[in-house]
mmCIF file as Biopython writes it, N, C-alpha, C and O atoms, coordinates in Angstrom:
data_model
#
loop_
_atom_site.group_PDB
_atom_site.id
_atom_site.type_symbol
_atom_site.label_atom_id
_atom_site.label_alt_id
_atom_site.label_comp_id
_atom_site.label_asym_id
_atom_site.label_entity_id
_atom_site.label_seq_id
_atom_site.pdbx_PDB_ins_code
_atom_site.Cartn_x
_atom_site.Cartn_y
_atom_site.Cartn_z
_atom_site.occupancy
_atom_site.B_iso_or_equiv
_atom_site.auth_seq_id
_atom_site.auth_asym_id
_atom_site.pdbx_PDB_model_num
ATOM 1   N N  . UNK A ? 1  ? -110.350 8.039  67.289 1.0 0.0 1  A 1 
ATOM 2   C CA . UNK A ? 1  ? -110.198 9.485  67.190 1.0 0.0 1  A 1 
ATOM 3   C C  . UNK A ? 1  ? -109.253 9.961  68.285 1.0 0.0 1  A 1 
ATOM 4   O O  . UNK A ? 1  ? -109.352 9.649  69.472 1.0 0.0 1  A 1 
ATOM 5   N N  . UNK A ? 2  ? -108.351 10.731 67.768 1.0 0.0 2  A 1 
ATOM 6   C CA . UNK A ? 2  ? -107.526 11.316 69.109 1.0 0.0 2  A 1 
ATOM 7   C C  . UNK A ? 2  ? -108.064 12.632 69.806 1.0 0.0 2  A 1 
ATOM 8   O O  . UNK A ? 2  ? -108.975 13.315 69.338 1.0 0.0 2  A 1 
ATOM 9   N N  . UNK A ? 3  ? -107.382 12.906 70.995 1.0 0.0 3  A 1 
ATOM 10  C CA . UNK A ? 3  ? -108.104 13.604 71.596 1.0 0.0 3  A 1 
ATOM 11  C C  . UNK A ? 3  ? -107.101 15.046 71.300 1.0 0.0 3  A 1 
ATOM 12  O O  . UNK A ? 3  ? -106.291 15.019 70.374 1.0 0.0 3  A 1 
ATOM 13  N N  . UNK A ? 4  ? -107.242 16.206 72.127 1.0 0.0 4  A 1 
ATOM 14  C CA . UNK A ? 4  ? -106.898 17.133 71.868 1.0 0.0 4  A 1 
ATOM 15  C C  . UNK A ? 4  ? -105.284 17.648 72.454 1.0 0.0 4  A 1 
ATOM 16  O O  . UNK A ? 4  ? -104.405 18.450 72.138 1.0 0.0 4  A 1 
ATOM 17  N N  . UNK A ? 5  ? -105.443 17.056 73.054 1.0 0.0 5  A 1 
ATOM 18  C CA . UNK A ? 5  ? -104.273 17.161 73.761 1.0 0.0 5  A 1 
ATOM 19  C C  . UNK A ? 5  ? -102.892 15.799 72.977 1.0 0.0 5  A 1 
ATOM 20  O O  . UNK A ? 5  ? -101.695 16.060 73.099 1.0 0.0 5  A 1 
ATOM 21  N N  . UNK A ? 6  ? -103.198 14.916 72.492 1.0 0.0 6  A 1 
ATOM 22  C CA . UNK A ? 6  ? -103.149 14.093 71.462 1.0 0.0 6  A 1 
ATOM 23  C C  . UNK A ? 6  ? -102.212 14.780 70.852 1.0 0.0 6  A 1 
ATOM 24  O O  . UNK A ? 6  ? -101.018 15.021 71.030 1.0 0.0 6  A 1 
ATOM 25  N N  . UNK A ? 7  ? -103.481 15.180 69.672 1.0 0.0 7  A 1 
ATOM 26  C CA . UNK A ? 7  ? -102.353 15.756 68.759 1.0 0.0 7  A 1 
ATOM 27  C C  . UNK A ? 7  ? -101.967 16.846 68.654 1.0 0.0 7  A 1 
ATOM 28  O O  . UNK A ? 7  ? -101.727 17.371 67.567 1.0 0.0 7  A 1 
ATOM 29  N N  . UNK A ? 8  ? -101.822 17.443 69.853 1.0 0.0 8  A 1 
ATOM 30  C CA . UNK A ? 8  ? -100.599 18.671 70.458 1.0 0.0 8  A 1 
ATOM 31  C C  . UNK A ? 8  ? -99.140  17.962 70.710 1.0 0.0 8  A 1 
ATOM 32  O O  . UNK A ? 8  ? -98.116  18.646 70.699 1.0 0.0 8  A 1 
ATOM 33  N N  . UNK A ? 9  ? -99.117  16.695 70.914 1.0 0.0 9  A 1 
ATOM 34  C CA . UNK A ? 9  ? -98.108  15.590 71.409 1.0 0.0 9  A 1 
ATOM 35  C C  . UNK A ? 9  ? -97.904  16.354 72.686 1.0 0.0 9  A 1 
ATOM 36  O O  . UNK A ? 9  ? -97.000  17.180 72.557 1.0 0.0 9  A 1 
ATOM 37  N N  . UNK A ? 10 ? -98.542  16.340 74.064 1.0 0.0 10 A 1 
ATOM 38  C CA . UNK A ? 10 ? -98.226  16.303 74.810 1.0 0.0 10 A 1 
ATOM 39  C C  . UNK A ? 10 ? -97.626  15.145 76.007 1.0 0.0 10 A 1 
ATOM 40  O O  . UNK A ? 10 ? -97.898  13.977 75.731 1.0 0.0 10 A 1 
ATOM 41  N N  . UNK A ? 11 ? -97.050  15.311 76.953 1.0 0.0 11 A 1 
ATOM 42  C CA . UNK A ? 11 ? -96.524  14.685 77.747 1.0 0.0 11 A 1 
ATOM 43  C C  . UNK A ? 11 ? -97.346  13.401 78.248 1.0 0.0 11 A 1 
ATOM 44  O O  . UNK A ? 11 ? -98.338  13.811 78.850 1.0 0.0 11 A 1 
ATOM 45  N N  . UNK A ? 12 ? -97.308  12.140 78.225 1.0 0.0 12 A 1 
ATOM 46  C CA . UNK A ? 12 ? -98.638  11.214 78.395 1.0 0.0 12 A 1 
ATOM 47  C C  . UNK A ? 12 ? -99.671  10.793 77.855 1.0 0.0 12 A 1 
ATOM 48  O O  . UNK A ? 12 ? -100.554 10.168 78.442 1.0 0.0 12 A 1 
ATOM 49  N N  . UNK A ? 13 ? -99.659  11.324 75.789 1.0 0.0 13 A 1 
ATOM 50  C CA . UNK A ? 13 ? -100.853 11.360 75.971 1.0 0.0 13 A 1 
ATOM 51  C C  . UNK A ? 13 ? -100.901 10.643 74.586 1.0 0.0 13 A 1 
ATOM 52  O O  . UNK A ? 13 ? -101.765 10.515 73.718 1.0 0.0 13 A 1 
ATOM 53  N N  . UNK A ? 14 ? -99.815  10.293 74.718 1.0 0.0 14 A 1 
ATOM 54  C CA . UNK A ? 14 ? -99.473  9.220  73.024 1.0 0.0 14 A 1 
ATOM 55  C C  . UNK A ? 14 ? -99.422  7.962  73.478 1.0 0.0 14 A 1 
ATOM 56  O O  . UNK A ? 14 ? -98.691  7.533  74.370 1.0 0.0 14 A 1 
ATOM 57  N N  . UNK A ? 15 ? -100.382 7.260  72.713 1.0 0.0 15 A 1 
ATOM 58  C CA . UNK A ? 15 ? -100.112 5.604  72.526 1.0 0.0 15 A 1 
ATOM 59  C C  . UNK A ? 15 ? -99.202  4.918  71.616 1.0 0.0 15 A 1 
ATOM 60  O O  . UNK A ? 15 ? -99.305  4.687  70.411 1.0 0.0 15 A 1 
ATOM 61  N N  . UNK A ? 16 ? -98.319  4.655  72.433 1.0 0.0 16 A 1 
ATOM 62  C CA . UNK A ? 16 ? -96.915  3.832  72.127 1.0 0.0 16 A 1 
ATOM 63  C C  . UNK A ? 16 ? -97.331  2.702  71.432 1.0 0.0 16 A 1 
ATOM 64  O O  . UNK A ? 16 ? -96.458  2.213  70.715 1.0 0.0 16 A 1 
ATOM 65  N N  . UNK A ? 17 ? -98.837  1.925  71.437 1.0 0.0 17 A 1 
ATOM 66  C CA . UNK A ? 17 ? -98.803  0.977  70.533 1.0 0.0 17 A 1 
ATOM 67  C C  . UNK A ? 17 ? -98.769  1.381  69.241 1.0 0.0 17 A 1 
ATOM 68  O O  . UNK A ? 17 ? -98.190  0.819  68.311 1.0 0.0 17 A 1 
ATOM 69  N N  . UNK A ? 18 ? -99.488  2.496  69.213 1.0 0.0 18 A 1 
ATOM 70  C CA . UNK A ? 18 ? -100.122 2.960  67.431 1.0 0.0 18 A 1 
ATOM 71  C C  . UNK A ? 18 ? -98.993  3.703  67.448 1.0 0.0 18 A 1 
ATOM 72  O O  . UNK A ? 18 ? -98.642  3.758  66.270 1.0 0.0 18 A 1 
ATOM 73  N N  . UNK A ? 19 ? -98.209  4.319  68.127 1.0 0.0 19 A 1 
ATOM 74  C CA . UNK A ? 19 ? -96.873  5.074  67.085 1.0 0.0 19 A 1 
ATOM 75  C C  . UNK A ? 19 ? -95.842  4.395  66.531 1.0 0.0 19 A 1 
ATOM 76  O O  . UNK A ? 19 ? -95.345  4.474  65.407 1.0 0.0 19 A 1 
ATOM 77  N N  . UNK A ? 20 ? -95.520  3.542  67.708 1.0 0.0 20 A 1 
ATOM 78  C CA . UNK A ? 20 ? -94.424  2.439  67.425 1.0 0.0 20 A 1 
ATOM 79  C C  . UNK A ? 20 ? -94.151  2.072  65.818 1.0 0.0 20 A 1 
ATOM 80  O O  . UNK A ? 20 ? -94.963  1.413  65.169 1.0 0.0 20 A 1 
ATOM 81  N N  . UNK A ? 21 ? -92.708  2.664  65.172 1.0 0.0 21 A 1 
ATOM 82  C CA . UNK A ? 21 ? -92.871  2.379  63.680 1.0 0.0 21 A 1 
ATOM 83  C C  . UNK A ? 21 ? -93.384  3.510  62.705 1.0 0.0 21 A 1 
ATOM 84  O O  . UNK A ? 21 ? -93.252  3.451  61.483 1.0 0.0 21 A 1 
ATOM 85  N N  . UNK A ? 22 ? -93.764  4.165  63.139 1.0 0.0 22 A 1 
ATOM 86  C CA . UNK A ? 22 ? -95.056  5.351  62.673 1.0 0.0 22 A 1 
ATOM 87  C C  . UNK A ? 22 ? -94.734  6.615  62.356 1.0 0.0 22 A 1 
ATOM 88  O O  . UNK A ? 22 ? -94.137  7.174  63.276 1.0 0.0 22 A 1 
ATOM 89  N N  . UNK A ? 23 ? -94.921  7.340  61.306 1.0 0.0 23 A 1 
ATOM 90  C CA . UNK A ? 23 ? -94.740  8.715  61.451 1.0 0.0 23 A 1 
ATOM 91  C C  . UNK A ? 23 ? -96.047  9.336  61.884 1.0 0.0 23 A 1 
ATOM 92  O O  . UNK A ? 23 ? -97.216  9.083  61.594 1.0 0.0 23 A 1 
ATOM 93  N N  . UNK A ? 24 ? -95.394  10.359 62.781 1.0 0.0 24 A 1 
ATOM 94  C CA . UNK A ? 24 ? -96.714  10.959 63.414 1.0 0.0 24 A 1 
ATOM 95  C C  . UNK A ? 24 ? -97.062  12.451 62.769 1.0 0.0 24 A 1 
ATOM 96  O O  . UNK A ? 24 ? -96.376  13.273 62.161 1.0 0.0 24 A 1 
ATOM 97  N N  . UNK A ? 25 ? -98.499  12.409 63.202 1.0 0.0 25 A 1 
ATOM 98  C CA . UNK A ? 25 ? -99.039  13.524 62.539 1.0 0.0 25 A 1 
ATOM 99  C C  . UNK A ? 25 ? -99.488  14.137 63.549 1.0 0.0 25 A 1 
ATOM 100 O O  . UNK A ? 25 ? -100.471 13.708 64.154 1.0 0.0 25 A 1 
ATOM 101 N N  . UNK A ? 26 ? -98.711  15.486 63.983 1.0 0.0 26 A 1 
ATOM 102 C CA . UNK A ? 26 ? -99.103  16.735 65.050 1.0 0.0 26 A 1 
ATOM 103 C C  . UNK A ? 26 ? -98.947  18.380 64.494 1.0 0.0 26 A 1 
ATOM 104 O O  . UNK A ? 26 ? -98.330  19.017 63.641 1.0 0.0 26 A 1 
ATOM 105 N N  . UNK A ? 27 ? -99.993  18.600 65.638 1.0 0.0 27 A 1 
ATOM 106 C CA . UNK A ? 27 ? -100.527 19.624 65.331 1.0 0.0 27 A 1 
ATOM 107 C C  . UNK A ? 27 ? -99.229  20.909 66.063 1.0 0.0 27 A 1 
ATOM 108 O O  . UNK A ? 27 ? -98.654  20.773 67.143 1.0 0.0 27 A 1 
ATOM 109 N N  . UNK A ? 28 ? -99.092  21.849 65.279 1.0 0.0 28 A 1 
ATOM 110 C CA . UNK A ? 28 ? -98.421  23.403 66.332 1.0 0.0 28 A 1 
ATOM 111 C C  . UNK A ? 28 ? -99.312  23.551 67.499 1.0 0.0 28 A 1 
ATOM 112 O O  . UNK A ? 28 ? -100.505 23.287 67.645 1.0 0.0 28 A 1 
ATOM 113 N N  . UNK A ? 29 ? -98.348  24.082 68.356 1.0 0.0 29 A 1 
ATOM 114 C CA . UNK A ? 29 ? -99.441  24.667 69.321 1.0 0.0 29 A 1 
ATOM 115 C C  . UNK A ? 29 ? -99.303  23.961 71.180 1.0 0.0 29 A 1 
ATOM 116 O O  . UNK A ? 29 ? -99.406  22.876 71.752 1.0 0.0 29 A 1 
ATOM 117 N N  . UNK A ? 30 ? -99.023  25.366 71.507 1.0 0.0 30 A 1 
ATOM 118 C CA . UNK A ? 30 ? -98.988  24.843 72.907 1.0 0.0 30 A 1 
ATOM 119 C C  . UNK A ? 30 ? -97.988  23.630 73.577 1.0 0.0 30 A 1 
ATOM 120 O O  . UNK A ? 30 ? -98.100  23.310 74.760 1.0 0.0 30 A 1 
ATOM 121 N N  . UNK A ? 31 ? -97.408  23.262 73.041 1.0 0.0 31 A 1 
ATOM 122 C CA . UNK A ? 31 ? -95.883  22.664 73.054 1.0 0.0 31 A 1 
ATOM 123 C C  . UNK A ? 31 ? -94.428  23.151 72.359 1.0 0.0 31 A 1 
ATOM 124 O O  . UNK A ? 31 ? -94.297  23.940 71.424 1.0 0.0 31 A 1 
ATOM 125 N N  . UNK A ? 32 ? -93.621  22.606 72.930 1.0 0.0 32 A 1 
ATOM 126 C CA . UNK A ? 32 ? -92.494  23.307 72.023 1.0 0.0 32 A 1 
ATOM 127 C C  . UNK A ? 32 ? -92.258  22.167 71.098 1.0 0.0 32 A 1 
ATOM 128 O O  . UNK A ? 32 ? -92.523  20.969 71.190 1.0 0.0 32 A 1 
ATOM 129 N N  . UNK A ? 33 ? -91.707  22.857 70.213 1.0 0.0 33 A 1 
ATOM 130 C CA . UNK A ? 33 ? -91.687  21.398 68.664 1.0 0.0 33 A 1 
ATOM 131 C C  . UNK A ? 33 ? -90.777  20.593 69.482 1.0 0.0 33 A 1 
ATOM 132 O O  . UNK A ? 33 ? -91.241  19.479 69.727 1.0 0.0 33 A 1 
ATOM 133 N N  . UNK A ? 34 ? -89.891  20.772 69.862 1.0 0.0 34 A 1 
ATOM 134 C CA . UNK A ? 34 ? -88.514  19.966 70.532 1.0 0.0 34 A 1 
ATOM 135 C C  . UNK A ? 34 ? -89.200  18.838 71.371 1.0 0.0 34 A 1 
ATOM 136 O O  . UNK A ? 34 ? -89.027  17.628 71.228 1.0 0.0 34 A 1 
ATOM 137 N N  . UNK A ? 35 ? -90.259  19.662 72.551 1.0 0.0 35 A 1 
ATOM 138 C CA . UNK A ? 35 ? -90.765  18.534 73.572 1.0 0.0 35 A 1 
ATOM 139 C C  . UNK A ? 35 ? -91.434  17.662 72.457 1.0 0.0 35 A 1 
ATOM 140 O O  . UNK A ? 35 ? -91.395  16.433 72.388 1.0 0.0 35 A 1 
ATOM 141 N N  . UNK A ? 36 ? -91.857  18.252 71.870 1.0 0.0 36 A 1 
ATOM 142 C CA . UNK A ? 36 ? -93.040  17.016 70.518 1.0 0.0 36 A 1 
ATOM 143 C C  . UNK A ? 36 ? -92.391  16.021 70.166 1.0 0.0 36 A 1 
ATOM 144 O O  . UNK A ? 36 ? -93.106  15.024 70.266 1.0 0.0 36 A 1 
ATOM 145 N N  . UNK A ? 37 ? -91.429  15.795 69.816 1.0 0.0 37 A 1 
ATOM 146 C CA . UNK A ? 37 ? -90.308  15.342 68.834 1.0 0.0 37 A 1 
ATOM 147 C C  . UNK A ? 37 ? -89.873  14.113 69.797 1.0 0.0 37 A 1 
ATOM 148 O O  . UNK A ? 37 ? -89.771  12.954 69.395 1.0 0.0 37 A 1 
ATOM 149 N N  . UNK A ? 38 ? -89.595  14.597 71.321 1.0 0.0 38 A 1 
ATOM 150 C CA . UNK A ? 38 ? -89.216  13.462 71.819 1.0 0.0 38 A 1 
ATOM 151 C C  . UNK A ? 38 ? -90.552  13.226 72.701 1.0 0.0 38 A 1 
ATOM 152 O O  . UNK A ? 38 ? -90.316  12.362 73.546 1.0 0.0 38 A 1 
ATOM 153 N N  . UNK A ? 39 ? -91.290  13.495 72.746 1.0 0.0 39 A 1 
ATOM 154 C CA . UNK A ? 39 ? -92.678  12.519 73.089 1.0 0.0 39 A 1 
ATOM 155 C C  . UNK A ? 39 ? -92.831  11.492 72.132 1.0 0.0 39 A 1 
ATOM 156 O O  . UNK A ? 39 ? -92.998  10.309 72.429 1.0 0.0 39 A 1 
ATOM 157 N N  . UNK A ? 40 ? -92.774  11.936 71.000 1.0 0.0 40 A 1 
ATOM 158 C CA . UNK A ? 40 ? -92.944  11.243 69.418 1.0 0.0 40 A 1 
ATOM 159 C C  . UNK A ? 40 ? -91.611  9.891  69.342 1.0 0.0 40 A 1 
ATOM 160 O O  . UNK A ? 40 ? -91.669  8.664  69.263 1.0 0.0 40 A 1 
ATOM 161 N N  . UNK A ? 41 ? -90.779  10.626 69.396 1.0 0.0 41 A 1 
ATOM 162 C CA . UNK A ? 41 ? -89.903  9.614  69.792 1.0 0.0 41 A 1 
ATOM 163 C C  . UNK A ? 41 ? -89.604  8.691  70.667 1.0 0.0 41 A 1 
ATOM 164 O O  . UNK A ? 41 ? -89.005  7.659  70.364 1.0 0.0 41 A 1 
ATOM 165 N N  . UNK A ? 42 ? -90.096  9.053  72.130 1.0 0.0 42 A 1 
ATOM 166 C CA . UNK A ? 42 ? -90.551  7.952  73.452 1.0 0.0 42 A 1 
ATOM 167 C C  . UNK A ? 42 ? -91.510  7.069  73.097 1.0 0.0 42 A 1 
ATOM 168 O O  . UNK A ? 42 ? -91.522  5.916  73.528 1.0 0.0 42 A 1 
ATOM 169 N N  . UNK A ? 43 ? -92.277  7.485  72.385 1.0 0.0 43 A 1 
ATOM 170 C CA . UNK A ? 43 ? -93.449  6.722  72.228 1.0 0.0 43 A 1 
ATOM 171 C C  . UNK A ? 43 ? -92.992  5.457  70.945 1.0 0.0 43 A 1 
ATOM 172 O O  . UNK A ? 43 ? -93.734  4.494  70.754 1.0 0.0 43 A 1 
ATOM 173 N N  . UNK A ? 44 ? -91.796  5.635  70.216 1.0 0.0 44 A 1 
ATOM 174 C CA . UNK A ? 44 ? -91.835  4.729  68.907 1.0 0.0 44 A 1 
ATOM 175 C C  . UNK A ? 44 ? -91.891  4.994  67.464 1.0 0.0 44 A 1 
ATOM 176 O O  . UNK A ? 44 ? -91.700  4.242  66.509 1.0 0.0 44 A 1 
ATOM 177 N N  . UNK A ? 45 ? -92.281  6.577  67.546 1.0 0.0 45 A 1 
ATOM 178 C CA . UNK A ? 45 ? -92.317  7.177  66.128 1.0 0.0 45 A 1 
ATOM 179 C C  . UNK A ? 45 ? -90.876  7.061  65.674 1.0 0.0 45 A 1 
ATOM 180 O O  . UNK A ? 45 ? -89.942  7.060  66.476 1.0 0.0 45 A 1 
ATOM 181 N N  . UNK A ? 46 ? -90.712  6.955  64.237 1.0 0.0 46 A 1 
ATOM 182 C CA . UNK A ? 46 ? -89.589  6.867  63.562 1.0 0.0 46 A 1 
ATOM 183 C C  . UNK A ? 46 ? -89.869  8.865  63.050 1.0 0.0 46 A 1 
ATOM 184 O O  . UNK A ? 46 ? -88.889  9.568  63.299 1.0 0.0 46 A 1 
ATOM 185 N N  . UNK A ? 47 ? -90.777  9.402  62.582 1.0 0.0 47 A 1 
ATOM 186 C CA . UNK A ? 47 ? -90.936  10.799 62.192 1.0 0.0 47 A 1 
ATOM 187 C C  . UNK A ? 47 ? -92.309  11.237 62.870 1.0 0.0 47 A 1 
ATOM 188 O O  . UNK A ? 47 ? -93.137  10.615 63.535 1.0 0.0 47 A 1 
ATOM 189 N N  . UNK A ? 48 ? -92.223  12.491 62.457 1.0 0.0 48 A 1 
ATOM 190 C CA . UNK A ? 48 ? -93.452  13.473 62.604 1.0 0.0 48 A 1 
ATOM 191 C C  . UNK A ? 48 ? -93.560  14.324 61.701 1.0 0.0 48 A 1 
ATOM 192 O O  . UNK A ? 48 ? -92.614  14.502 60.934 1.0 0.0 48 A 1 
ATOM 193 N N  . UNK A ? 49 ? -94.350  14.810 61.619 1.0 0.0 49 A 1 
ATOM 194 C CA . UNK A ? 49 ? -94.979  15.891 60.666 1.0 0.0 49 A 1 
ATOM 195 C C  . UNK A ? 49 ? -96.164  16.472 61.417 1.0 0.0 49 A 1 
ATOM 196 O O  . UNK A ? 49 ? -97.283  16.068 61.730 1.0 0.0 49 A 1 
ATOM 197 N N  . UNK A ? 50 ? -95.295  17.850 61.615 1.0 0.0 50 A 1 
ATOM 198 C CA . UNK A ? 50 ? -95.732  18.980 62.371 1.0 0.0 50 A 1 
ATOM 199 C C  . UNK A ? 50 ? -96.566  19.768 61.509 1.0 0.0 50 A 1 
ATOM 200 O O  . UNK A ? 50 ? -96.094  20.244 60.477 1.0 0.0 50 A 1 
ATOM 201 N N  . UNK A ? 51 ? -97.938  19.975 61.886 1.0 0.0 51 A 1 
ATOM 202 C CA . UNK A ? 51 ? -98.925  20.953 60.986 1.0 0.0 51 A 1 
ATOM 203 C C  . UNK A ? 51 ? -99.437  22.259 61.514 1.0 0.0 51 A 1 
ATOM 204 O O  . UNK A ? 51 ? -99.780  22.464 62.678 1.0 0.0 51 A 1 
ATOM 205 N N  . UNK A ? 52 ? -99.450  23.204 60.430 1.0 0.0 52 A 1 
ATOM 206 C CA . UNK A ? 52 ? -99.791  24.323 61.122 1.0 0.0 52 A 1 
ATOM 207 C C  . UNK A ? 52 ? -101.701 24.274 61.398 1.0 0.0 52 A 1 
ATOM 208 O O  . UNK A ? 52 ? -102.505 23.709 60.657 1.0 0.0 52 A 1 
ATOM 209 N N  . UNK A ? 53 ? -102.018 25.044 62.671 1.0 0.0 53 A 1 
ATOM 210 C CA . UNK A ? 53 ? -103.484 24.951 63.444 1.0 0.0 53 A 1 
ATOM 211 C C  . UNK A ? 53 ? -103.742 25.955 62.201 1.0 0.0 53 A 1 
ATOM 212 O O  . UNK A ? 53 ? -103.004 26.164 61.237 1.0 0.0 53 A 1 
ATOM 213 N N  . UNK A ? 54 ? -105.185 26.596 62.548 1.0 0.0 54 A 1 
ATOM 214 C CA . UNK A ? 54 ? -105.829 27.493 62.431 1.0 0.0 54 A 1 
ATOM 215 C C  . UNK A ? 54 ? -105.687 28.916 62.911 1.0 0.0 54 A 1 
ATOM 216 O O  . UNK A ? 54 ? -106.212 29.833 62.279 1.0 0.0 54 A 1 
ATOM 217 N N  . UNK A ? 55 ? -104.956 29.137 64.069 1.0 0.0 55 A 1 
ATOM 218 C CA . UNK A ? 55 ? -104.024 30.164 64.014 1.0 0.0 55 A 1 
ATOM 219 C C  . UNK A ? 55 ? -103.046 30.385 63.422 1.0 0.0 55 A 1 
ATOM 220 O O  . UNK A ? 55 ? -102.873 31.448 62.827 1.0 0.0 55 A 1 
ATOM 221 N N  . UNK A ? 56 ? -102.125 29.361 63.456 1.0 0.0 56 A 1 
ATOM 222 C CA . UNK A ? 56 ? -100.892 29.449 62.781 1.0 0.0 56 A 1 
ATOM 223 C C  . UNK A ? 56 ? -101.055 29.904 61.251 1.0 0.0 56 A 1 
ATOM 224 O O  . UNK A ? 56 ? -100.442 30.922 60.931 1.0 0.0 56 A 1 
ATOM 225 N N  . UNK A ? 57 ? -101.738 29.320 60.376 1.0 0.0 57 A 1 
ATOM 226 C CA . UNK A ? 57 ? -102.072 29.426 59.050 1.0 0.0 57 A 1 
ATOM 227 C C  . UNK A ? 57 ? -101.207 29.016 58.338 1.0 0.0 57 A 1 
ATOM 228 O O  . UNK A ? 57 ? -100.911 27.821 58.358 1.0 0.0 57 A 1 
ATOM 229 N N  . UNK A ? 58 ? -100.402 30.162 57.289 1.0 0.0 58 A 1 
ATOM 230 C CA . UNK A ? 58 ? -99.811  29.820 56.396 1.0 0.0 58 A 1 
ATOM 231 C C  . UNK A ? 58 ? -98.485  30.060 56.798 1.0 0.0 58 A 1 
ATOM 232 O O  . UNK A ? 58 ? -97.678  30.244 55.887 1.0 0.0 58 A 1 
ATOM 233 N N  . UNK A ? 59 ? -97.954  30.112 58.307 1.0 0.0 59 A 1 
ATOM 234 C CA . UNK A ? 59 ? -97.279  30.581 58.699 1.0 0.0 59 A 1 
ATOM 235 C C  . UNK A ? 59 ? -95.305  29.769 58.500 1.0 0.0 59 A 1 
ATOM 236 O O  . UNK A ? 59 ? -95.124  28.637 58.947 1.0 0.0 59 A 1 
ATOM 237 N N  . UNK A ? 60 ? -94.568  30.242 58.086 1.0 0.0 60 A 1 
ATOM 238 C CA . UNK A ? 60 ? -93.861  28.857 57.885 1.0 0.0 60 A 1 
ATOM 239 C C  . UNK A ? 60 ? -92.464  29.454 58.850 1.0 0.0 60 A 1 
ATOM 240 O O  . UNK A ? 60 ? -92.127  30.591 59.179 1.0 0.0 60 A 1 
ATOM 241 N N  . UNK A ? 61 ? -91.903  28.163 59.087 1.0 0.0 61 A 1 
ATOM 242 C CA . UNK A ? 61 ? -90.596  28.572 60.139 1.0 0.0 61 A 1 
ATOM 243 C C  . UNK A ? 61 ? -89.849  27.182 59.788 1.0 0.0 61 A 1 
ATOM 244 O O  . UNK A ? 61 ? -90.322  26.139 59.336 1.0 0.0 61 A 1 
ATOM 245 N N  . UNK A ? 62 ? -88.358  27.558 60.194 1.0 0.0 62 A 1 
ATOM 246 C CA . UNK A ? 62 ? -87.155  27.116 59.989 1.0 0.0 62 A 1 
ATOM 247 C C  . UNK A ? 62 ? -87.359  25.743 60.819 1.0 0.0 62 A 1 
ATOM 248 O O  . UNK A ? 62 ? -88.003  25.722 61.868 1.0 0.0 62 A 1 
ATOM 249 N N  . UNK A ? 63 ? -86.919  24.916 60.411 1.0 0.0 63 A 1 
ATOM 250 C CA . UNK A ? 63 ? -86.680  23.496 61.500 1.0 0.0 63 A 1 
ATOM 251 C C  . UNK A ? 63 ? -85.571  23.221 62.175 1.0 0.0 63 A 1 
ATOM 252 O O  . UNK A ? 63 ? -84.627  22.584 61.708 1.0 0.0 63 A 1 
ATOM 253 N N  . UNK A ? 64 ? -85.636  23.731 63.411 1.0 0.0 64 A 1 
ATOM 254 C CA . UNK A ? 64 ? -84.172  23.615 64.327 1.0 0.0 64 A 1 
ATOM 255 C C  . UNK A ? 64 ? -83.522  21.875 64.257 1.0 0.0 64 A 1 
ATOM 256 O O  . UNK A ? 64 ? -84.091  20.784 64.227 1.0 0.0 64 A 1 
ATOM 257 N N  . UNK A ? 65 ? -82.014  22.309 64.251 1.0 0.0 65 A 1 
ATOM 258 C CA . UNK A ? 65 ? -81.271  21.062 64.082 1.0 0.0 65 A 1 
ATOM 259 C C  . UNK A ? 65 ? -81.316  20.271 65.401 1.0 0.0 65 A 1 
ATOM 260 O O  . UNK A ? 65 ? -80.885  19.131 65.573 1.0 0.0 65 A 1 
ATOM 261 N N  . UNK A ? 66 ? -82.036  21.236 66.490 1.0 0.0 66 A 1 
ATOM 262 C CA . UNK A ? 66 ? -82.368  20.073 67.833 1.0 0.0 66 A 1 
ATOM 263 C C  . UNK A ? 66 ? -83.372  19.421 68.045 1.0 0.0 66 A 1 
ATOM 264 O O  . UNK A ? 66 ? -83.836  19.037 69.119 1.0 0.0 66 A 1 
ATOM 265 N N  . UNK A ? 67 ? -83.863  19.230 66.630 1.0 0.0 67 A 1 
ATOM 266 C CA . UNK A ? 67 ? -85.317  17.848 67.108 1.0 0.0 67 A 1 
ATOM 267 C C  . UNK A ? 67 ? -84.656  16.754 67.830 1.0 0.0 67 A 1 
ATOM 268 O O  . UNK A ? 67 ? -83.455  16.667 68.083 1.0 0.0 67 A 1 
ATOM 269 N N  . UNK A ? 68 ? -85.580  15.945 68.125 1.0 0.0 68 A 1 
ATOM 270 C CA . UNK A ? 68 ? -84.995  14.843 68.544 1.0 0.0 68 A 1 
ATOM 271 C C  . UNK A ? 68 ? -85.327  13.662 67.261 1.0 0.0 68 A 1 
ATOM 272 O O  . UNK A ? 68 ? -84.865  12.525 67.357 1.0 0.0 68 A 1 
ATOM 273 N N  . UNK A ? 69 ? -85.978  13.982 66.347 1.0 0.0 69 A 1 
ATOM 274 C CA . UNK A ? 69 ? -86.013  12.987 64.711 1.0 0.0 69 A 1 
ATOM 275 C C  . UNK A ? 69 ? -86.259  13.431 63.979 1.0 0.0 69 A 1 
ATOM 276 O O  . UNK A ? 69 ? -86.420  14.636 64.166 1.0 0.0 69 A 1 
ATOM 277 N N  . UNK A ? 70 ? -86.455  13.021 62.840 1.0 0.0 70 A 1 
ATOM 278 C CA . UNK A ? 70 ? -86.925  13.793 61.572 1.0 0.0 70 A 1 
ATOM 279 C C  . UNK A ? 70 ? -88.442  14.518 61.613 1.0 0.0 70 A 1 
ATOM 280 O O  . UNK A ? 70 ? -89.392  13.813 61.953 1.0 0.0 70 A 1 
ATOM 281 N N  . UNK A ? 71 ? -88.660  15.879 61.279 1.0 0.0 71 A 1 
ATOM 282 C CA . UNK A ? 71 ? -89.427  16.524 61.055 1.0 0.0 71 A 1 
ATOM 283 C C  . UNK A ? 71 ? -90.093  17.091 59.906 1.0 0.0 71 A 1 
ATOM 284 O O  . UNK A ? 71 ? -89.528  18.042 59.367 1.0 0.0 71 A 1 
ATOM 285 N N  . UNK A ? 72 ? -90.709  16.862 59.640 1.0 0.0 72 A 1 
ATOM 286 C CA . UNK A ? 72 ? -91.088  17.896 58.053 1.0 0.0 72 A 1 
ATOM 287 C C  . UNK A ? 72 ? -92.068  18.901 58.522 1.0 0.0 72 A 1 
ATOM 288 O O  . UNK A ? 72 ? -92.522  19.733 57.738 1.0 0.0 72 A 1 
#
């Protein structure tokens, strides 16, 4: 089970074994998508897929061309 801070993709808190290869699954919230992207990417992810929380809802927004990988 990941922890909370996890799947915020914060700074330190991704295991590079289990991403390595991996598209990742993170949550909005309390990071900027950009920092996410290259945590996700330091760590070995080939993608991510960014989900909206329970605040966010149905909320939808544009995907800036400065990720650092593919995003959906």
């Amino acid at each position: 089970m990941e922890s909370a801070t996890s799947i915020l993709c914060k700074i330190g808190t991704t295991d590079a074994e289990k991403a390595k290869g991996k598209i990742m699954v993170r949550s909005r919230g309390e990071t900027a998508r950009v920092e996410k992207g290259l945590v996700a990417m330091e760590a070995g992810a080939v993608g991510m897929i960014l989900c909206n929380d329970k605040f966010s809802g149905a909320v939808l927004w544009k995907v800036q061309s400065d990720l650092a990988l593919g995003v959906v």
